[in-house]
N, C-alpha and C positions, 0 to 999 in steps of 0.2 A: 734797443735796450731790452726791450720783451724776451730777445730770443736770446743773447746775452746772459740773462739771468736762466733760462730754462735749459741752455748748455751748459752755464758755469757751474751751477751749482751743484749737479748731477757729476761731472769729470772731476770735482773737485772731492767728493767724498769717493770716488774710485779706489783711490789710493790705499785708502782707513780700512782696516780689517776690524774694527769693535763689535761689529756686527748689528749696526744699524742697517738696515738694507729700507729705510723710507726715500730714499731720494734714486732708487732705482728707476728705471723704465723698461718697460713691454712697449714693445713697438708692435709684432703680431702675435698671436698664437695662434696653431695650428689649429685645424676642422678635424678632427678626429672621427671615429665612427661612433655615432650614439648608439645608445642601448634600444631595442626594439619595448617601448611601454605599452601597458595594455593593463583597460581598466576594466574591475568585474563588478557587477552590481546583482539587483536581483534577479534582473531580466536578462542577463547575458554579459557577455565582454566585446567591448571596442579598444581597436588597435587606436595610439595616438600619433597623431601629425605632429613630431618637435618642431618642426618649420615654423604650425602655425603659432606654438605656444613660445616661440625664441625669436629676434632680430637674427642673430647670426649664433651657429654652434660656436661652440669653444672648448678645447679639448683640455684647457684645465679646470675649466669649472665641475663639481664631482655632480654630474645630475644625478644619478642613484640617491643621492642624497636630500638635491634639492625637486626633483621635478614628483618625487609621489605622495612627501605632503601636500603638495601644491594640487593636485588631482582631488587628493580624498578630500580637499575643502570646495573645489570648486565644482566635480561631475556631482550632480545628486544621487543620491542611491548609494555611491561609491562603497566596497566593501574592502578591496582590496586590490592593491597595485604591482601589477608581476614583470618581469624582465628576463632575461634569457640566466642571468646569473644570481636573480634574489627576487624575492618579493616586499612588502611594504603591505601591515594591515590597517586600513581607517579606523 
């Protein structure tokens, strides 16, 4: 019956162009190539491991966006977060 409902109901709004798209699914997304980060403080800069800060990449989530708040709250010191295409000031 479980599985019933989790095919039915997703094939069944298929059809509907209204433009609800909540009963879609992602089955995978692609590993993309992430951006090379790298955090500056007073003492210097370190390249970052996304490995260690991710489960698995994911090439739609926009890191640019999300991984160098994420930095400037957690290295200490943190001054400012650079990428090959932008930077991010703490």
């Amino acid at each position: 019956m479980f599985l019933v409902i989790q095919l039915a109901i997703p094939i069944s709004k298929l059809g509907k162009s209204d433009g609800d798209q909540r009963f879609g699914w992602q089955m995978f997304s692609t590993a993309g190539t992430p951006a090379d980060f790298a955090v500056h403080t007073d003492s210097g800069s370190e390249e970052v491991n996304l490995n260690v800060l991710t489960a698995q990449l994911r090439a739609d989530m926009p890191l640019t966006e999300l991984v160098p708040p994420f930095l400037c709250d957690t290295v200490p010191g943190a001054i400012e977060v650079t990428w090959q295409s932008g930077g991010y000031s703490c």
